[in-house]
C-alpha angles and dihedrals in degrees: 000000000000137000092270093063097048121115127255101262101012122129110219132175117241096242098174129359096212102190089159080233105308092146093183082059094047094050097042087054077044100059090042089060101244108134137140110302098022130124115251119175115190099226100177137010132184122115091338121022123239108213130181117220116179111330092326125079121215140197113219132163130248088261096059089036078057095067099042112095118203 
């Protein structure tokens, strides 16, 4: 399942950052902290979702939702 089909609300481990090696994705969700084994909450979503990883939200598109596993 990845990050695009998560319930509003809902905490969920990463459990795979699948960027089908797009290194400059996978650094950027790096650098976001967003990484296997990490907590991510989908605090918002409309067109974009808002999610919150560790003390800090963050607004991503669907393509980079795509690659997050939970």
């Amino acid at each position: 399942m990845t990050l695009n089909d998560a319930v509003f609300g809902n905490e969920y481990t990463v459990v795979d950052v699948d960027t089908q090696g797009d290194e400059e994705m996978k650094s950027f969700l790096f650098s976001l902290g967003c990484y296997s084994g990490e907590h991510i909450t989908v605090v918002d979503k409309k067109r974009n979702l808002v999610v919150a990883i560790k003390d800090a939200r963050y607004n991503i598109d669907p393509e980079l939702a795509n690659a997050i596993k939970i």
